[in-house]
N, CA and C atoms as a LAMMPS dump frame, in Angstrom:
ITEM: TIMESTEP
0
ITEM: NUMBER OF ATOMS
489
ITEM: BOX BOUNDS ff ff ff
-5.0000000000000000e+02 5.0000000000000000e+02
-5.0000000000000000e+02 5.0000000000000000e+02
-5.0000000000000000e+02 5.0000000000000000e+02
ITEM: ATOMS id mol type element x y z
1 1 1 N -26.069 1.523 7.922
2 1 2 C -25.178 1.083 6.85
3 1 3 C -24.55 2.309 6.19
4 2 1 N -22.99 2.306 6.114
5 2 2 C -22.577 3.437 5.484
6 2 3 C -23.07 3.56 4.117
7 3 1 N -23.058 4.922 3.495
8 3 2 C -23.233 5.03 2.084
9 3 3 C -21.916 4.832 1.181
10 4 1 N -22.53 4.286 -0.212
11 4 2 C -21.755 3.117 -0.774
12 4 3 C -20.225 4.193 -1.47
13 5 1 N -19.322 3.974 -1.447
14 5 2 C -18.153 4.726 -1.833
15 5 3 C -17.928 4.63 -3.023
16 6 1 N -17.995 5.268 -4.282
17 6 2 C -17.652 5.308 -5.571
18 6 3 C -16.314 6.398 -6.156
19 7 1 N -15.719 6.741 -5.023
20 7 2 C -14.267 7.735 -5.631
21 7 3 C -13.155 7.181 -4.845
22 8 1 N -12.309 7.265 -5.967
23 8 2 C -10.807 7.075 -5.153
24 8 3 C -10.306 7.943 -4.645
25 9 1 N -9.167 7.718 -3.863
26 9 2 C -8.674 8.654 -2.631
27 9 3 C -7.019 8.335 -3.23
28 10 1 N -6.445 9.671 -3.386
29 10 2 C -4.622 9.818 -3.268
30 10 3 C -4.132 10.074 -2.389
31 11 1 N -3.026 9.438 -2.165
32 11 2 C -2.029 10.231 -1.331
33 11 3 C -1.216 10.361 -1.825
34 12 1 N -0.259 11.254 -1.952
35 12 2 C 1.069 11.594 -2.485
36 12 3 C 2.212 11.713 -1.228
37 13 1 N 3.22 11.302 -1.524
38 13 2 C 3.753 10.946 -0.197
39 13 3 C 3.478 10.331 0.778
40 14 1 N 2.709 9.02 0.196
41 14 2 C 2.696 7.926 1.474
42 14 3 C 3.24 7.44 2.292
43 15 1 N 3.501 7.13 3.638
44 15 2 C 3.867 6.456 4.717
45 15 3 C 3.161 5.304 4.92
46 16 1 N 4.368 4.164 4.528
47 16 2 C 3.41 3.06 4.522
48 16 3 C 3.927 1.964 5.581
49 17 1 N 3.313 1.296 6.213
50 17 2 C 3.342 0.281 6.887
51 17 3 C 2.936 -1.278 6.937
52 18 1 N 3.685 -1.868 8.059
53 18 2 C 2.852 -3.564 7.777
54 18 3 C 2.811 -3.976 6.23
55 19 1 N 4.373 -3.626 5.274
56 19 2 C 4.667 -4.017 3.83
57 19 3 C 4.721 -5.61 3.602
58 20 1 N 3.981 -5.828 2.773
59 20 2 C 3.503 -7.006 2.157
60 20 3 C 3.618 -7.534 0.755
61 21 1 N 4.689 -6.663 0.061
62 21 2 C 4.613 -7.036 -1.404
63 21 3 C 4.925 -8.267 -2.271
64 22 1 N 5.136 -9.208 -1.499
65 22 2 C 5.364 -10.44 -2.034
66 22 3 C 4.026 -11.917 -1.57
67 23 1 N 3.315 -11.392 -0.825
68 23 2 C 2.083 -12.224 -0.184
69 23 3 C 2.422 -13.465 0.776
70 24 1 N 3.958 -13.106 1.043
71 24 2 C 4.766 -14.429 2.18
72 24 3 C 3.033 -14.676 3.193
73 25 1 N 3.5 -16.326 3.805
74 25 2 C 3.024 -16.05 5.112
75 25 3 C 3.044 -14.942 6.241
76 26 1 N 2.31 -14.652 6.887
77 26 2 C 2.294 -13.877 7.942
78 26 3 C 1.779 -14.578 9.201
79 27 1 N 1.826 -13.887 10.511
80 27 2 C 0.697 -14.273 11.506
81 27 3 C -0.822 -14.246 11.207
82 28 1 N -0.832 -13.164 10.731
83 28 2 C -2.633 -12.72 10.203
84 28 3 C -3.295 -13.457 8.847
85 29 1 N -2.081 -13.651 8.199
86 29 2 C -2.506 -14.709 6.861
87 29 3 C -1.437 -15.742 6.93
88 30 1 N -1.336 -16.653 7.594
89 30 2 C -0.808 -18.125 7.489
90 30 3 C -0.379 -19.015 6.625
91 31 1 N -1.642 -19.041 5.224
92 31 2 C -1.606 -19.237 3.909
93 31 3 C -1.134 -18.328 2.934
94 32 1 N -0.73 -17.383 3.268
95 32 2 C 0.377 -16.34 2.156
96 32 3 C -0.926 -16.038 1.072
97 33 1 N -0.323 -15.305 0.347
98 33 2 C -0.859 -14.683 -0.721
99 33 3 C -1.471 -13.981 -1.174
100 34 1 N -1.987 -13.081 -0.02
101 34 2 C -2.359 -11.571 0.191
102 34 3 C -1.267 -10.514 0.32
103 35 1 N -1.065 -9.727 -0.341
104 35 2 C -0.065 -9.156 -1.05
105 35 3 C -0.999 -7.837 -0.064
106 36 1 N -0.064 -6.965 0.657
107 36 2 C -1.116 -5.543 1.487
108 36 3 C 0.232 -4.878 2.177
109 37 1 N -0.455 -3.759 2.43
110 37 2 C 0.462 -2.478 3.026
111 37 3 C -0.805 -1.922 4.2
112 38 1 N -0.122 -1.426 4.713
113 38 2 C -0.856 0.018 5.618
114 38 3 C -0.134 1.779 5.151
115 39 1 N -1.605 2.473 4.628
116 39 2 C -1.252 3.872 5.23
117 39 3 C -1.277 4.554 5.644
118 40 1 N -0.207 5.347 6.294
119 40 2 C -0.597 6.07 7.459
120 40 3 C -1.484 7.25 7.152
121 41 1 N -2.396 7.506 7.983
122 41 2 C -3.041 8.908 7.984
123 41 3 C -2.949 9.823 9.225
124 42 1 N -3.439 11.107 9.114
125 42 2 C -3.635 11.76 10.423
126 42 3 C -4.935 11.603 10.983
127 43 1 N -5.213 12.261 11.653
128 43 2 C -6.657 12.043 12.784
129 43 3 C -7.985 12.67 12.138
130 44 1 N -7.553 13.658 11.094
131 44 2 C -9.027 14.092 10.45
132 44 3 C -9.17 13.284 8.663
133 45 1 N -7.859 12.808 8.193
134 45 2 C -8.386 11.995 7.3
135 45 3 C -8.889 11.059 7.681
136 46 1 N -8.196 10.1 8.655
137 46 2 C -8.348 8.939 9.192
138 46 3 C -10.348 9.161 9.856
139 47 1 N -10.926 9.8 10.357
140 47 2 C -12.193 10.657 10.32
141 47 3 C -12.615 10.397 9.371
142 48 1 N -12.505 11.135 8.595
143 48 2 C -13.162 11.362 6.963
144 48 3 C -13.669 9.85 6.309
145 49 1 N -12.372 9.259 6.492
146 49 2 C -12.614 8.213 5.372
147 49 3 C -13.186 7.309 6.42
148 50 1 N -13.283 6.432 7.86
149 50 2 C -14.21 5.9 8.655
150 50 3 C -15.56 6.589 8.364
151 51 1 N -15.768 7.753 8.741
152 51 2 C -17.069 8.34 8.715
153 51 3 C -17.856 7.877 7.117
154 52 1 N -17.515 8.157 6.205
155 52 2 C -17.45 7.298 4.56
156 52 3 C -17.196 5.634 4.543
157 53 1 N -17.313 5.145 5.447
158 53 2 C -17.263 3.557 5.288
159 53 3 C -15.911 3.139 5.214
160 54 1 N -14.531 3.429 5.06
161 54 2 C -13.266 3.07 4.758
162 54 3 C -13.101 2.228 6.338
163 55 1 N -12.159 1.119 5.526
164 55 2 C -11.898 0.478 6.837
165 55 3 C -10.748 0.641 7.806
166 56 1 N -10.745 2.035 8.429
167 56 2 C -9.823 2.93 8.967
168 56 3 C -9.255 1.648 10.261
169 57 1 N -8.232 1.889 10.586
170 57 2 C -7.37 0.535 11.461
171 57 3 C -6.54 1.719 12.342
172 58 1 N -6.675 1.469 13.443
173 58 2 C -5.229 1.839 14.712
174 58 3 C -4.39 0.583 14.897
175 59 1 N -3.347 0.925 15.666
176 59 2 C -1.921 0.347 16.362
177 59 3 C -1.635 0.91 16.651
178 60 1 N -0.775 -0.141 18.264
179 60 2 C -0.719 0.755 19.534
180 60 3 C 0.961 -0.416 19.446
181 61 1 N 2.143 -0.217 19.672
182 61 2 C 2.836 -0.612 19.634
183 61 3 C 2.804 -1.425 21.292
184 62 1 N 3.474 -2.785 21.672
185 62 2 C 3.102 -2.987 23.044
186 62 3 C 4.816 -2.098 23.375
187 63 1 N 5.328 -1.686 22.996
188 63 2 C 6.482 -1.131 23.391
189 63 3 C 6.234 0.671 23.625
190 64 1 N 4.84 0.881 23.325
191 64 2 C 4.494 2.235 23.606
192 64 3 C 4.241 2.661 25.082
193 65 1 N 4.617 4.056 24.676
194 65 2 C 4.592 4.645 26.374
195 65 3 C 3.407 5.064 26.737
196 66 1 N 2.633 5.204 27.649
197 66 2 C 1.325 4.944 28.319
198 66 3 C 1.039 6.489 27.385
199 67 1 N 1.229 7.082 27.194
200 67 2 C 0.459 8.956 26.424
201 67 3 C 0.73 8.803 25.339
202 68 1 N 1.522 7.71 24.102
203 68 2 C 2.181 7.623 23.138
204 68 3 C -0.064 7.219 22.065
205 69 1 N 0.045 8.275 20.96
206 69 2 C -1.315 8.055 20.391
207 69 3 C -1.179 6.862 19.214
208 70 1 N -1.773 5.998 19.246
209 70 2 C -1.986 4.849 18.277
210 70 3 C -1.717 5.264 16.809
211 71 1 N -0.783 4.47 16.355
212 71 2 C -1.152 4.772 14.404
213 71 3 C -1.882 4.711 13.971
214 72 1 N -2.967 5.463 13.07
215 72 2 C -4.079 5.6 12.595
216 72 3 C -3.816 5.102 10.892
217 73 1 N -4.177 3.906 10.32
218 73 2 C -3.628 3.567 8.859
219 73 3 C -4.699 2.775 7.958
220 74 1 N -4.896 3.039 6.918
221 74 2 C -5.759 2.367 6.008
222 74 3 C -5.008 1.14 5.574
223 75 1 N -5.553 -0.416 5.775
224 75 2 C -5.122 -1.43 5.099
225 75 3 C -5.28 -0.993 3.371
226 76 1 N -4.557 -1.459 2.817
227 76 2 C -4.572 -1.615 1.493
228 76 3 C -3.98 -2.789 0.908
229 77 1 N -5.083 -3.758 -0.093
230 77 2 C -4.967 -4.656 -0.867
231 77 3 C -4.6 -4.848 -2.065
232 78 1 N -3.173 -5.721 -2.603
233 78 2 C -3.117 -5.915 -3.96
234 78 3 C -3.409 -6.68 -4.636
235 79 1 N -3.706 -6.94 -5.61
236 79 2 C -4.599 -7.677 -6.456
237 79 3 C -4.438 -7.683 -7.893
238 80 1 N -4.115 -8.908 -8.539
239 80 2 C -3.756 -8.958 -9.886
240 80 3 C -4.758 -9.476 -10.7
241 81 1 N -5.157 -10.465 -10.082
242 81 2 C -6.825 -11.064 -10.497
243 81 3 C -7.555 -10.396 -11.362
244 82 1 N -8.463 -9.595 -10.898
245 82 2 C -9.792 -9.068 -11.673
246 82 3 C -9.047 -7.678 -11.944
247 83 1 N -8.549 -6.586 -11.159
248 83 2 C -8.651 -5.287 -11.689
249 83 3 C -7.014 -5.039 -11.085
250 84 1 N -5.648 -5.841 -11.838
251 84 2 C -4.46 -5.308 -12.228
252 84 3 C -3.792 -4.136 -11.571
253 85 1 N -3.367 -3.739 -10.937
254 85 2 C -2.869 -2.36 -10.602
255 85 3 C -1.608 -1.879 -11.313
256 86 1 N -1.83 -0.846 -11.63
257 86 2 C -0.524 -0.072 -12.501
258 86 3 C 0.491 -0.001 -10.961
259 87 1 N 1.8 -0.693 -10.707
260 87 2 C 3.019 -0.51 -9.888
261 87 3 C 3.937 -0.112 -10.905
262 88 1 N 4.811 1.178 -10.568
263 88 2 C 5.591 1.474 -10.977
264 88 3 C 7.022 1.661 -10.159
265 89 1 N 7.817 1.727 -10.497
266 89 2 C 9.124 1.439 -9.902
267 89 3 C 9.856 2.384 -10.586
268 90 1 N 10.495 3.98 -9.862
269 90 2 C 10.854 5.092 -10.55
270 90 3 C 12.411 5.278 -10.063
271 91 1 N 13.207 5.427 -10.784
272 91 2 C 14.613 6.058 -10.35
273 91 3 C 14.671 7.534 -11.085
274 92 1 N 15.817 7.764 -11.35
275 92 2 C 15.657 8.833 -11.976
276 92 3 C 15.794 8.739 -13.5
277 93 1 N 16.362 7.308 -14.149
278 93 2 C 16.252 7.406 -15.45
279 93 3 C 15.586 6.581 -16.115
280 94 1 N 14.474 5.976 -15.232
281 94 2 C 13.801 5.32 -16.177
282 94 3 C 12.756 4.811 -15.287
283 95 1 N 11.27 4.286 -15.634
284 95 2 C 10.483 4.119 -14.613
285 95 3 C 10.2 2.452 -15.086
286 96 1 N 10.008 1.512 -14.116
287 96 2 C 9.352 0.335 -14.891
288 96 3 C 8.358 -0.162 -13.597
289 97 1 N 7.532 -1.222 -15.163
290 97 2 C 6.349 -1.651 -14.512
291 97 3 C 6.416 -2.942 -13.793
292 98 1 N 6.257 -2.797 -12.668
293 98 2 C 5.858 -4.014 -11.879
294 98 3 C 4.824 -4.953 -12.125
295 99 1 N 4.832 -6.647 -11.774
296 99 2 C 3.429 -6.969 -12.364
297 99 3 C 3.626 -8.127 -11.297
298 100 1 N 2.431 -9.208 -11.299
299 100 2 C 2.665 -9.986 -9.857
300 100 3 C 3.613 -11.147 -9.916
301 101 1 N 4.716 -11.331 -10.632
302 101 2 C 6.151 -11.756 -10.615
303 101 3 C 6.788 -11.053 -9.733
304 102 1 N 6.713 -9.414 -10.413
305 102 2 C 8.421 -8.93 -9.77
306 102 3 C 7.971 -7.139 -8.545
307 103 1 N 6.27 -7.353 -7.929
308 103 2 C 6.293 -6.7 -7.337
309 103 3 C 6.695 -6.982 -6.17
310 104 1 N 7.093 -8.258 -5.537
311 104 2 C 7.367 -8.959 -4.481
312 104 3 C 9.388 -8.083 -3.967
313 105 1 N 9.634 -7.74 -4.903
314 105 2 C 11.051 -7.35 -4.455
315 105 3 C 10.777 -5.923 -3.597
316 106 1 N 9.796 -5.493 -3.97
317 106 2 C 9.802 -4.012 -3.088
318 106 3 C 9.82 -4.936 -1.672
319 107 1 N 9.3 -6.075 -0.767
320 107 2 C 9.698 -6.385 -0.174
321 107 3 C 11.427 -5.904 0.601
322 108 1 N 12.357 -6.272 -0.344
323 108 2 C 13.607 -6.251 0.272
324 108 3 C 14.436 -4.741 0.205
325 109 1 N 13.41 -4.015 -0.354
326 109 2 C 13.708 -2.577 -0.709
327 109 3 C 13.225 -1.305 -0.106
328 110 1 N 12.455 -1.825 1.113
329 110 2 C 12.143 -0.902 1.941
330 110 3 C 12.402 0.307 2.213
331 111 1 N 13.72 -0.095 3.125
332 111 2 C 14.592 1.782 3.118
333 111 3 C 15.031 2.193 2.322
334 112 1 N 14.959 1.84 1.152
335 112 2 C 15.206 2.499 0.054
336 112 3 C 14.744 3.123 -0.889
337 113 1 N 12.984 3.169 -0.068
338 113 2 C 11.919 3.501 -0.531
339 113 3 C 12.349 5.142 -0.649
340 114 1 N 12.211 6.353 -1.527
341 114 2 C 12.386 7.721 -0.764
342 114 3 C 10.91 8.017 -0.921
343 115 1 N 9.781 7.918 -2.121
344 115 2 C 8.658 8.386 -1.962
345 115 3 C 7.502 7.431 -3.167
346 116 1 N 6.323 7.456 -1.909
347 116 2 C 4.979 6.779 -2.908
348 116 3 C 4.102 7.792 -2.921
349 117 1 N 3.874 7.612 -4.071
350 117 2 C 2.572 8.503 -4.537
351 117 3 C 1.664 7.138 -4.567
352 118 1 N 0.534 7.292 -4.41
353 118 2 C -0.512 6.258 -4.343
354 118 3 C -2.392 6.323 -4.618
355 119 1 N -3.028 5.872 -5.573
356 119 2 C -4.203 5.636 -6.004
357 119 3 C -4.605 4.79 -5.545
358 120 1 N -6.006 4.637 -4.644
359 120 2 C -6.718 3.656 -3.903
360 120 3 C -8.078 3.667 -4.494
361 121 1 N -8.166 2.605 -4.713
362 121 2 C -10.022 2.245 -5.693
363 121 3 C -10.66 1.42 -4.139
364 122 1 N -11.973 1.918 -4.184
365 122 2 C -12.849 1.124 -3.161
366 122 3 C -13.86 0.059 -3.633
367 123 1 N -13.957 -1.031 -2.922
368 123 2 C -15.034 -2.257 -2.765
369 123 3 C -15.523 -2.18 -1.778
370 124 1 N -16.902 -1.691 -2.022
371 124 2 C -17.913 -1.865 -0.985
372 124 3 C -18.364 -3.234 -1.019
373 125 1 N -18.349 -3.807 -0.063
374 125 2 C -18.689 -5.086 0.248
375 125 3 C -20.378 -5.212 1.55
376 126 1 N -20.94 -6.241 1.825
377 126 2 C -21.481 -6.405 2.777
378 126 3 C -23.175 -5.924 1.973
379 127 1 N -24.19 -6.084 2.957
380 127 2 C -23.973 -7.033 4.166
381 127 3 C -23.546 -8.515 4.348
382 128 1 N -23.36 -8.896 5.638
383 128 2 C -22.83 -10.343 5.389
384 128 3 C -23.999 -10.641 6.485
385 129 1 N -23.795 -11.795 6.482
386 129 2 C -24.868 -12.417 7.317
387 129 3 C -25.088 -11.441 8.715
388 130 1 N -24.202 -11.089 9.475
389 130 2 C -24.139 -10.16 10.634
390 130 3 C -24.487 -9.265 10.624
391 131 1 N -25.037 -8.709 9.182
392 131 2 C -25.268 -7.163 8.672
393 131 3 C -24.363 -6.429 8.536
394 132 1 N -23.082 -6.854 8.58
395 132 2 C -22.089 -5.646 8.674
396 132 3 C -21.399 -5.263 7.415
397 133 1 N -20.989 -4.512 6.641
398 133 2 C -20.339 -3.807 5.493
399 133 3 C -19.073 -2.775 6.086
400 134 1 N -19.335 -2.909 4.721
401 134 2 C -17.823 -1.547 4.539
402 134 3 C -17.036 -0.943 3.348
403 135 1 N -16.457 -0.206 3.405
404 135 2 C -15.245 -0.194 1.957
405 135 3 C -13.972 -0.814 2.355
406 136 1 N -13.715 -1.972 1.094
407 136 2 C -12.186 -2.027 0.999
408 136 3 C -11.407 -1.588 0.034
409 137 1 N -9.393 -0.884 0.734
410 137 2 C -8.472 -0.365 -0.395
411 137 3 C -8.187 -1.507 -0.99
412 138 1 N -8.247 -1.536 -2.433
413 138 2 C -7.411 -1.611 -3.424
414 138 3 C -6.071 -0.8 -4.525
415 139 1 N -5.368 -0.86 -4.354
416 139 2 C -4.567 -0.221 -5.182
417 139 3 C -4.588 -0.579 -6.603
418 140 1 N -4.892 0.529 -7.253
419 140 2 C -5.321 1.357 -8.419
420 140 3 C -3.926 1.439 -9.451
421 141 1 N -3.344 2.663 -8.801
422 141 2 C -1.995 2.828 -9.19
423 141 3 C -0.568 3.456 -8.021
424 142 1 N 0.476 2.611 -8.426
425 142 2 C 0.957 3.179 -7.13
426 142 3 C 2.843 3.303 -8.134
427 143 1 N 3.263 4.585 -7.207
428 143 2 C 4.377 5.159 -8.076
429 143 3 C 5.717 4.947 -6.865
430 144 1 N 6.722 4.047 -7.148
431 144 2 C 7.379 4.272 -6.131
432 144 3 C 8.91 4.4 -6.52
433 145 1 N 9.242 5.769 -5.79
434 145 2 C 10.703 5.844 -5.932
435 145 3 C 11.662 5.763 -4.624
436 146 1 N 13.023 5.228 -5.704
437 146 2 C 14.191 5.047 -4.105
438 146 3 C 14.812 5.68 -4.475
439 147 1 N 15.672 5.374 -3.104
440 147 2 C 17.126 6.395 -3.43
441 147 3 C 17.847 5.586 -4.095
442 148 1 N 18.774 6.485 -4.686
443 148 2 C 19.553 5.973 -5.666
444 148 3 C 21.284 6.174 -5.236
445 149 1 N 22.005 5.475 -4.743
446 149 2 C 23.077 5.196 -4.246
447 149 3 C 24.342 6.145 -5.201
448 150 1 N 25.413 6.348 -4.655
449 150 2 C 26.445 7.483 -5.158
450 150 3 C 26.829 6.657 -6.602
451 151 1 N 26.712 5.686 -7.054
452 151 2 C 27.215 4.733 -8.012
453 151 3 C 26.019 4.293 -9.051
454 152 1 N 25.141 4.961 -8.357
455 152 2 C 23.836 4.61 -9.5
456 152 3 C 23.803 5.86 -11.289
457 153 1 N 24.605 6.555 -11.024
458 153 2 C 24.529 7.473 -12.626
459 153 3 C 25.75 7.042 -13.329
460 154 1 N 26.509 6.406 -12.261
461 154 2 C 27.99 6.005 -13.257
462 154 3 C 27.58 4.493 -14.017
463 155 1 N 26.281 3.787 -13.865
464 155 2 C 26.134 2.362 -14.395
465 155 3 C 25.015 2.912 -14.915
466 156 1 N 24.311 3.669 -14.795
467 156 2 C 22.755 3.977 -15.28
468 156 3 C 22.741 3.931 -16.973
469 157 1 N 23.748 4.086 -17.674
470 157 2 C 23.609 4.472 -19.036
471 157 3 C 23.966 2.565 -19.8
472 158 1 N 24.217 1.702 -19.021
473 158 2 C 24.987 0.357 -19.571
474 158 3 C 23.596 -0.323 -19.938
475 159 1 N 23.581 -0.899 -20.827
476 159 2 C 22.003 -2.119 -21.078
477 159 3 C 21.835 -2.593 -20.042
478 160 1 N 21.068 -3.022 -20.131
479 160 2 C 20.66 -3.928 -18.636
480 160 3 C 20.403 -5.707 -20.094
481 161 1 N 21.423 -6.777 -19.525
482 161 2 C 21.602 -7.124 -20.806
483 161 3 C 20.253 -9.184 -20.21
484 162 1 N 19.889 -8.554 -19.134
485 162 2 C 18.916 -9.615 -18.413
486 162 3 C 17.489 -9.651 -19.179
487 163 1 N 17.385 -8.156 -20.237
488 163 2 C 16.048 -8.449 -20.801
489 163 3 C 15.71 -8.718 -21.931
């Protein structure tokens, strides 16, 4: 049984994958409402945090070329329920808080993501009947900025008159 995980882990400049911010149906969740991302790691974090109980995940694209090495990525879970996560949403003139209404739009905002900084809290869970355990990500706090289009400083200063 791994030993039990009590520290969070950052990344700054996350690469994230398999985006989930609105908890739609999926293939893997059918019933919607698991709100999750993947992040990417390299081969000795991705190490680190398996070897520590984290529930480290590969993908192998079926469109990959036979020498092409699997993505190595930590699932990460959001959660409004019991322990809230600070989402923030940063441009350059003003930052706001996301909450589980209006974190669902990072959905449609993908490439427009330019950078996440990101705080991951762990739940050690298990054993379960099988004996098996582990740590799961939760997001803690997560900071995300986009790009901001050639027309975004010429409207940036007007109320925003929706609030």
């Amino acid at each position: 049984m791994p030993n039990r995980v009590n520290h969070n882990i950052s990344f700054g400049g996350a690469e994230l994958i398999f985006c989930n911010f609105s908890g739609k149906p999926t293939k893997l969740n059918p019933q919607g409402g698991k709100r999750d991302f993947g992040v990417i790691l390299d081969r000795e974090t991705a190490d680190r945090l398996s070897e520590e109980g984290w529930n480290v995940k590969s993908y192998l694209s079926k469109r990959a070329e036979p020498d092409d090495e699997p993505i190595l990525y930590l699932p990460v879970e959001m959660r409004f329920d019991y322990f809230p996560p600070n989402v923030w949403f940063i441009t350059s003139h003003n930052r706001t808080r996301l909450v589980e209404e209006t974190v669902g739009m990072l959905d449609g905002m993908l490439s427009d993501i330019r950078n996440v900084d990101l705080v991951v809290r762990p739940y050690n869970w298990g054993p379960n009947a099988r004996g098996e355990s582990g740590v799961k990500a939760y997001v803690k706090n997560m900071y995300v900025e986009v790009e901001e289009d050639e027309f975004f400083d010429k409207y940036a200063d007007i109320p925003d008159s929706s609030q």
